[in-house]
C-alpha positions in Angstrom: 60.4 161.7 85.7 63.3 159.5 86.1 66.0 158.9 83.5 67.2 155.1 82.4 70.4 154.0 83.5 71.1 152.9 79.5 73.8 154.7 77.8 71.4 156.1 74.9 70.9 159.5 74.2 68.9 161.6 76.9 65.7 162.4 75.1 63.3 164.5 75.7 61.1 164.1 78.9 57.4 163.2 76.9 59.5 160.6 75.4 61.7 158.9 77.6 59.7 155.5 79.1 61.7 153.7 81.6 60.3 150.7 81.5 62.4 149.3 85.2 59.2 148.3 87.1 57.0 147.3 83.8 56.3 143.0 82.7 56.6 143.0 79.2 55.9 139.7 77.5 55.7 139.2 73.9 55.0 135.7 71.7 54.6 134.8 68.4 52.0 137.3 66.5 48.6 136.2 66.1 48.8 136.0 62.4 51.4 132.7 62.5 48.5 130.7 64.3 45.9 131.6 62.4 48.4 130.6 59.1 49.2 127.6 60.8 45.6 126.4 61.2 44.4 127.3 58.0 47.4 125.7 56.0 46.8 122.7 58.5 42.9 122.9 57.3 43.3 123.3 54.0 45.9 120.3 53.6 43.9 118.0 55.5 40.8 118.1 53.2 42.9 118.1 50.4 44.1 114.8 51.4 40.7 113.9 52.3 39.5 114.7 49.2 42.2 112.5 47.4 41.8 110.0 49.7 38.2 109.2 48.9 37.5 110.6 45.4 40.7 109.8 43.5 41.4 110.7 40.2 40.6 106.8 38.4 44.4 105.5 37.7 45.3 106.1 41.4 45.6 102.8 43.3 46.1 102.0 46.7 49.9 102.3 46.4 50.2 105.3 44.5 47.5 107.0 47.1 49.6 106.4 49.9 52.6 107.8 48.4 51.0 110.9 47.6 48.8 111.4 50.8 52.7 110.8 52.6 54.3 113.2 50.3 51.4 115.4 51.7 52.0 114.7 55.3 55.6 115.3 55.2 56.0 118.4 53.6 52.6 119.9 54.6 51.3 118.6 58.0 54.7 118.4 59.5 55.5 122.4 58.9 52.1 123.4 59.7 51.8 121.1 63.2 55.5 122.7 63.5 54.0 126.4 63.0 50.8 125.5 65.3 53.5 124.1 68.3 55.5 127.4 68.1 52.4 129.8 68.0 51.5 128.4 71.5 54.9 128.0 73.0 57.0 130.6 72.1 56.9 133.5 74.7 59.5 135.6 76.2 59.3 137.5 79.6 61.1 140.5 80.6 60.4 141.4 84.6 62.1 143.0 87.0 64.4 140.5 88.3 65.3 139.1 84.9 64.1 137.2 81.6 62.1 134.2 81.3 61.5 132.0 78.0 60.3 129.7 76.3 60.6 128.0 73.1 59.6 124.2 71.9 60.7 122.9 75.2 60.0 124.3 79.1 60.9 127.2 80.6 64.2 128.9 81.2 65.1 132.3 83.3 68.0 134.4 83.8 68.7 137.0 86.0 69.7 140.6 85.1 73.0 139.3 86.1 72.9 136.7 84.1 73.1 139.0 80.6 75.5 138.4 79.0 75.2 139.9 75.6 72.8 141.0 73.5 73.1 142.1 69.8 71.6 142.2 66.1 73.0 139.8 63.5 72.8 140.1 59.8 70.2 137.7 59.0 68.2 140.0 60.8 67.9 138.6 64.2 67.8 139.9 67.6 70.1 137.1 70.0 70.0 137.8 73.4 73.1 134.9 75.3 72.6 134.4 79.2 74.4 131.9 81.6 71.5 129.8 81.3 71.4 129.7 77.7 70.1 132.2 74.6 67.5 133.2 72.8 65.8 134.6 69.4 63.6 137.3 69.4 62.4 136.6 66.6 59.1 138.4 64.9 57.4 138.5 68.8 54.6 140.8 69.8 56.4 143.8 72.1 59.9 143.0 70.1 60.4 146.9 70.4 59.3 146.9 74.0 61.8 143.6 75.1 64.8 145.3 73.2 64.0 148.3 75.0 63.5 146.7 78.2 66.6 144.3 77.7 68.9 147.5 77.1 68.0 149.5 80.5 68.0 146.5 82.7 70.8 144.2 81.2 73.4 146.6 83.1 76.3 144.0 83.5 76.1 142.8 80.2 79.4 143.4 77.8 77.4 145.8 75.7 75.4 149.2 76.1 72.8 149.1 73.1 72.0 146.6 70.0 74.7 146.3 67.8 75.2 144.3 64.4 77.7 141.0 65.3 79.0 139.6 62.8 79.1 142.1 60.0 82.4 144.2 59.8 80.6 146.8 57.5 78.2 147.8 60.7 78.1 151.7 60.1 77.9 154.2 57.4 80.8 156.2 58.7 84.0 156.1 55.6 87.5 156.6 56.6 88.1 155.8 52.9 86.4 155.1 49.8 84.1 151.8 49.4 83.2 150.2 45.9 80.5 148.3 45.2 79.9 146.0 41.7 77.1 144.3 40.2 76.9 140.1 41.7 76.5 138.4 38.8 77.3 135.1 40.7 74.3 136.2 42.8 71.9 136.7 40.0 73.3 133.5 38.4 72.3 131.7 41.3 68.8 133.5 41.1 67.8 132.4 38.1 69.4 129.1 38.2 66.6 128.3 41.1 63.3 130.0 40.0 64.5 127.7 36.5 64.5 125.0 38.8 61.4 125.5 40.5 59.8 125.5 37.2 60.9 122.2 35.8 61.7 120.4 38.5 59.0 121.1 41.2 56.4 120.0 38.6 57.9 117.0 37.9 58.6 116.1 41.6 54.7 116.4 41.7 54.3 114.2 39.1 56.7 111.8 39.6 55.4 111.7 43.4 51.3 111.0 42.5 51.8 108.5 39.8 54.6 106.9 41.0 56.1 105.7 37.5 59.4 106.4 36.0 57.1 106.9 32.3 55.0 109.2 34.4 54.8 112.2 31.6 53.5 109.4 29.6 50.9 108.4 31.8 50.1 112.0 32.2 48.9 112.6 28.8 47.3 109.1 28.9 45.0 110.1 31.3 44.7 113.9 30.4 43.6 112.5 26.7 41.6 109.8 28.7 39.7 112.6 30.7 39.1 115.2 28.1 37.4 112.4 25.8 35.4 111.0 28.7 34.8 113.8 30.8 35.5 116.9 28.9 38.3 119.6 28.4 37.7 122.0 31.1 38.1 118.2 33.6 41.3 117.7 32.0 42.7 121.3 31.8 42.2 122.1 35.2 44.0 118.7 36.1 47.2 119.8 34.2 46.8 123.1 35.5 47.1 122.0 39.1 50.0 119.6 38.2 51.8 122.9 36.4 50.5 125.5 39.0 54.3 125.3 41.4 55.3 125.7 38.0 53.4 129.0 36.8 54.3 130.4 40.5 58.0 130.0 39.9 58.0 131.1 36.2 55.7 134.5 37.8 59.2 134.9 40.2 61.2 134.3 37.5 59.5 136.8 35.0 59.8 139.5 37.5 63.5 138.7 38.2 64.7 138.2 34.5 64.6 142.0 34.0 67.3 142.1 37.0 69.3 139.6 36.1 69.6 141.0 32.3 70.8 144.3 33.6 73.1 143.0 35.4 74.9 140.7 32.5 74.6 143.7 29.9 76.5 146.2 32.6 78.7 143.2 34.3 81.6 146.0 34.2 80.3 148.7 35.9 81.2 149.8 39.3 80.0 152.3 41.6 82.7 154.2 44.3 81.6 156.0 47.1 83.8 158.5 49.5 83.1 161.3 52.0 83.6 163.6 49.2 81.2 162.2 46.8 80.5 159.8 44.1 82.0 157.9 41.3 80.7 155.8 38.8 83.0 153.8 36.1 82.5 151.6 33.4 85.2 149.6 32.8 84.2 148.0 29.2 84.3 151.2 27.9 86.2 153.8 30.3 83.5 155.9 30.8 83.1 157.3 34.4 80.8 160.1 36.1 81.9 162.2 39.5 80.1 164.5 41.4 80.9 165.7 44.8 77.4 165.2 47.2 76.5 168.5 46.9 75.8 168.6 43.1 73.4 165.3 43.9 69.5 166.9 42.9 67.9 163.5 43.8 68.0 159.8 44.1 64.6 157.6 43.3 63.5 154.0 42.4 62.7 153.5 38.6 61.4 150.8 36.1 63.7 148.5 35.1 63.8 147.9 31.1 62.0 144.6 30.0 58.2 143.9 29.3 58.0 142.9 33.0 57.8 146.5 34.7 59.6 145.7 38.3 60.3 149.2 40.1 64.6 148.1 41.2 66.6 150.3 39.0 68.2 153.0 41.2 68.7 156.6 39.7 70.9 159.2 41.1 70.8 162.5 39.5 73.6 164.2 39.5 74.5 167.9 37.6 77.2 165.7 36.2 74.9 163.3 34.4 72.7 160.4 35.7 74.2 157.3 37.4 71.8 154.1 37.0 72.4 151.1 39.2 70.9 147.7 40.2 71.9 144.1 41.4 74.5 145.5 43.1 76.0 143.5 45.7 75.9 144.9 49.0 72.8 147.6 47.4 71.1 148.0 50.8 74.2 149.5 52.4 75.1 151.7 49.0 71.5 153.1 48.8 72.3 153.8 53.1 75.1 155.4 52.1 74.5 157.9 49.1 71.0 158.7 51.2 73.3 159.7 54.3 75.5 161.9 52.3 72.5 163.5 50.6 71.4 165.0 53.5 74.2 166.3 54.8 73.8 168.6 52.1 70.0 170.0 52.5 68.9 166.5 50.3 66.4 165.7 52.7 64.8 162.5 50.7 64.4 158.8 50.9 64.8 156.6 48.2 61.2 157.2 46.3 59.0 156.1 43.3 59.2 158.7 41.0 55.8 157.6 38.8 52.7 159.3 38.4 50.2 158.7 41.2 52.5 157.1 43.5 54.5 160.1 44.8 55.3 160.5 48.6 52.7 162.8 50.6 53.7 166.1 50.9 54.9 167.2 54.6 52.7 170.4 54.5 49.3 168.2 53.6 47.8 167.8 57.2 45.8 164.4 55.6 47.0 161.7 54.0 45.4 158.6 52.8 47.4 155.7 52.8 45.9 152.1 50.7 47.1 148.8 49.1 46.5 150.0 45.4 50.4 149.1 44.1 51.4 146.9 41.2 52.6 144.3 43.9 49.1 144.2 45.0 47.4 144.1 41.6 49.7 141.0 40.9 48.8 138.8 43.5 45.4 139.9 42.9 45.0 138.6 39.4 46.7 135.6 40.6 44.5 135.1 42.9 41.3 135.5 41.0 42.2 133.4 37.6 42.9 130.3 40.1 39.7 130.6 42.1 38.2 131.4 39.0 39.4 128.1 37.3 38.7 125.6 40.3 35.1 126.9 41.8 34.9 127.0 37.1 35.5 123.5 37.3 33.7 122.6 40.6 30.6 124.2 39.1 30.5 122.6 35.7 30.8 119.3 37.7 27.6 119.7 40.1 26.1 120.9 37.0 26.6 117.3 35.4 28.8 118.5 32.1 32.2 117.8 33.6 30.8 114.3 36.2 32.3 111.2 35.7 30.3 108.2 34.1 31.8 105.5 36.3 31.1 106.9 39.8 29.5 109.8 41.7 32.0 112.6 43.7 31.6 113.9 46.9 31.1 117.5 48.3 34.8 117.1 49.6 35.9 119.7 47.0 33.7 122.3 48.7 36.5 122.2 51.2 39.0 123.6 49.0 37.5 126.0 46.8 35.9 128.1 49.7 39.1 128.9 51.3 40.5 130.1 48.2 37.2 132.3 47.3 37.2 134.1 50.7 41.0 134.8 50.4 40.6 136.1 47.2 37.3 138.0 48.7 39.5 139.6 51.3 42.5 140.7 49.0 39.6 142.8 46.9 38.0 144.3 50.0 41.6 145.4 50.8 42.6 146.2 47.9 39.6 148.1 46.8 38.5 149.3 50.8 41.2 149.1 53.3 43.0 152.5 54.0 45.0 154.3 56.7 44.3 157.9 57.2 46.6 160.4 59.4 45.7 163.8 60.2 46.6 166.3 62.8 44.2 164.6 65.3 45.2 160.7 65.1 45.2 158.0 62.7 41.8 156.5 61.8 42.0 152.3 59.8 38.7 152.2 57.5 37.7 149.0 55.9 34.7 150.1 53.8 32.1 149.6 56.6 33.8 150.3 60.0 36.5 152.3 61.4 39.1 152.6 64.3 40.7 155.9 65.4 43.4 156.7 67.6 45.0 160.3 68.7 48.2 160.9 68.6 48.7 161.1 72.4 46.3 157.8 72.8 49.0 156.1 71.8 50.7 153.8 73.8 52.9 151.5 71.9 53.5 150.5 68.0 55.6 148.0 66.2 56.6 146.1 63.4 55.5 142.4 63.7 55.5 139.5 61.2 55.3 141.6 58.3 52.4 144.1 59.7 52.2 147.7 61.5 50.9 147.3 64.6 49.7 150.7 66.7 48.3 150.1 69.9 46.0 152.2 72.5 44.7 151.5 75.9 41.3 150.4 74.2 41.8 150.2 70.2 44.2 148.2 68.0 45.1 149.3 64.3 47.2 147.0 62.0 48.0 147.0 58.9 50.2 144.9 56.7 53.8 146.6 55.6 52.5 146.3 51.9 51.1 149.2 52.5 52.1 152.5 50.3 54.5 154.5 51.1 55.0 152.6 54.6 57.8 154.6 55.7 56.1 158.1 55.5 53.6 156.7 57.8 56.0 154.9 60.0 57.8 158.3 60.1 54.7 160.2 60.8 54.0 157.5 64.1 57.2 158.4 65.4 56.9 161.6 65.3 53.6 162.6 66.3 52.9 159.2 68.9 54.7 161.4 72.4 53.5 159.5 74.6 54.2 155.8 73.4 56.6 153.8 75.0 58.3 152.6 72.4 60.5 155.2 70.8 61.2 153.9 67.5 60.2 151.1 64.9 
């Protein structure tokens, strides 16, 4: 088999894919169209439905202000979203690259390349004389990097690098410190507080269009719930608060964070080849230990009634050292997991709770689902809001919650079954959906159908727009990257999937 011309690594032979005489074209994942055309769907009949059955104090004026506030910060994005689902695409051939994005078509020869590199906010630039380009989340991204390495041969660079980040490796020449960002955390709050006052009254302000529009509020809330009935009026407020609740759910989750970091604001954490330091400053307490007294390093609960699973633990023979809202945590956790294993610590940073342990490396099967507190959360959000508006929707057909003066439409039929078949699909994953690997392949059930795939049936997987995507020459698996313990079966793809052509996520 012949080698690539790209100065990577030799590998071995069942994995090394040159891909000089292969067409690889990737464009914007299924999954943004589909989004686009439901949030387009859903937006329209909600302005539908306000358009012709509007609550009784709307006039003409105040329904054209709020079916424009609806057009400009709903149909605009999603007819933005739709227009890049069809446009984007990116072509690497033989002679060169070709792409597209919201205007017409560009190409560049091999020649032509530039640079190419990775920056910080997690992009992947390619610059040609004929202009540049965003990888973005595209179908094949592995594949076009891949691609874009072995052919781009005159281009000022070898391999994707990080640009624009001096901190671009996790070699030390001396020690790095790293300290809780409180500014950071500051700024956190400071917006989900925000989004919870302000948002709602945006929303208020925006439909009634009066500067005494709280006051106008509870005039017609009281109005309603004598006329029509509580539930009419309570899911009124309740949509009216609802950007509100969303924000104060972030907020709750984050408030745990952000009172760790103000009750340990002078604490700092040191890192050096030889091992690692942590010091309080407020007090002058400090723990060392050289790496190779390190016993293990996990993800734990944070204190606070909101249980949120970012403290970081490091045990040490020395004593424990507990960190969080650090800034720059992504390269510290990097860097204390590198160090680790040069001394036989062969982990990744785990969840050390009961139940949701890592699969051992000796079981040959292993069930992989979408049963994790993140899950649960969005689920019970989910299922108290469609509960509440197909609750109110019902009581109205039934006649206890219709209004006297006029008759409503079926337009809120429109709204309440998109909601109940999202919420019907998160419980049939949450409840059904699993991913199991075994020494033969990797098989997706979903409760009443399943797809497998042998290891050396593989012929590509990737990471796009959030979701695992394994490929064969006649079957497709994908899952989302919620999934638990994602990297273990990421890890397990790698290793076992010879004879893809992509070599790594």
């Amino acid at each position: 088999m012949s080698t690539s011309s790209s100065s990577e690594p030799s590998e071995p032979d069942q994995r090394s894919h040159p891909l000089t005489n292969e067409i690889v074209i990737g464009r914007q994942p299924r999954a943004i169209l589909w989004f686009a055309v439901f949030w387009l769907i859903f937006w329209i009949t909600s302005s539908i439905a306000l358009t012709y059955n509007p609550p009784p104090t709307f006039g003409r004026l105040e329904r054209s202000l709020f079916v424009g506030s609806f057009s400009l910060f709903f149909f605009l994005p999603g007819l933005l979203w739709l227009w890049t689902a069809i446009r984007v695409c990116v072509i690497a051939g033989a002679k060169g690259l070709q792409w597209r994005g919201m205007g017409g078509w560009l190409s560049a020869d091999w020649s032509q390349v530039r640079s190419y590199y990775h920056t910080p906010k997690n992009e992947w630039r390619v610059e040609t004389e004929n202009g540049s380009f965003t990888l973005h989340e595209l179908t094949h991204r592995v594949l076009l990097k891949q691609a874009i390495q072995e052919r781009a041969k005159w281009a000022d660079v070898t391999s994707w690098e990080m640009k624009g980040e001096p901190r671009n490796t996790l070699d030390l020449t001396e020690p790095e410190t790293f300290t809780i960002n409180r500014k950071q955390m500051r700024e956190y709050v400071f917006l989900l507080v925000m989004g919870c006052v302000v948002l709602p009254l945006l929303l208020l302000y925006t439909s009634i269009s009066r500067w005494d529009a709280p006051l106008v509020l509870y005039q017609n809330l009281e109005q309603t719930w004598q006329t029509i009935g509580p539930w009419w009026a309570l899911g009124t407020l309740f949509i009216y608060l609802f950007p509100g609740l969303v924000y104060g759910v972030l907020l709750a989750f984050g408030w745990p964070l952000a009172q760790f970091s103000r009750q340990r604001q002078g604490e700092s954490i040191t890192v050096s080849p030889e091992g690692i330091l942590w010091r309080d400053a407020t007090t002058g307490q400090q723990i060392w230990s050289p790496w190779k007294d390190v016993t293990d390093y996990h993800f734990d609960i944070l204190p606070g009634w909101v249980k949120t699973k970012n403290l970081h633990v490091v045990k040490t023979t020395h004593g424990e050292i507990q960190f969080a809202g650090y800034n720059g945590s992504v390269r510290l956790r990097a860097l204390i997991q590198k160090y680790c294993a040069q001394h036989s610590l062969q982990l990744e940073w785990e969840n050390k709770r009961d139940g949701e342990r890592s699969p051992r490396p000796d079981e040959t099967s292993q069930v992989y689902n979408y049963r994790s507190s993140e899950m649960r959360a969005m689920l019970w959000l989910a299922i108290a809001y469609s509960f509440i508006i197909s609750g109110i929707l019902v009581l109205g057909y039934l006649g206890w919650l219709q209004p006297q003066e006029r008759d409503d439409g079926d337009s809120p039929l429109f709204l309440v079954i998109p909601l109940l078949l999202g919420t019907a699909w998160l419980v049939w994953t949450y409840y059904r959906f699993q991913i199991i690997t075994d020494e033969s392949g990797i098989t997706q059930y979903n409760g009443r159908r399943s797809k497998f795939i042998a290891w050396a049936d593989i012929t590509e997987y990737e990471s796009v727009f959030g979701r695992f995507i394994v490929r064969s020459p006649d079957q497709t698996i994908r899952c989302w990257s919620s999934i638990s313990h994602r990297k273990k079966l990421q890890e397990v793809i790698r290793e076992r999937a010879v004879n893809s052509k992509t070599r790594d996520w």
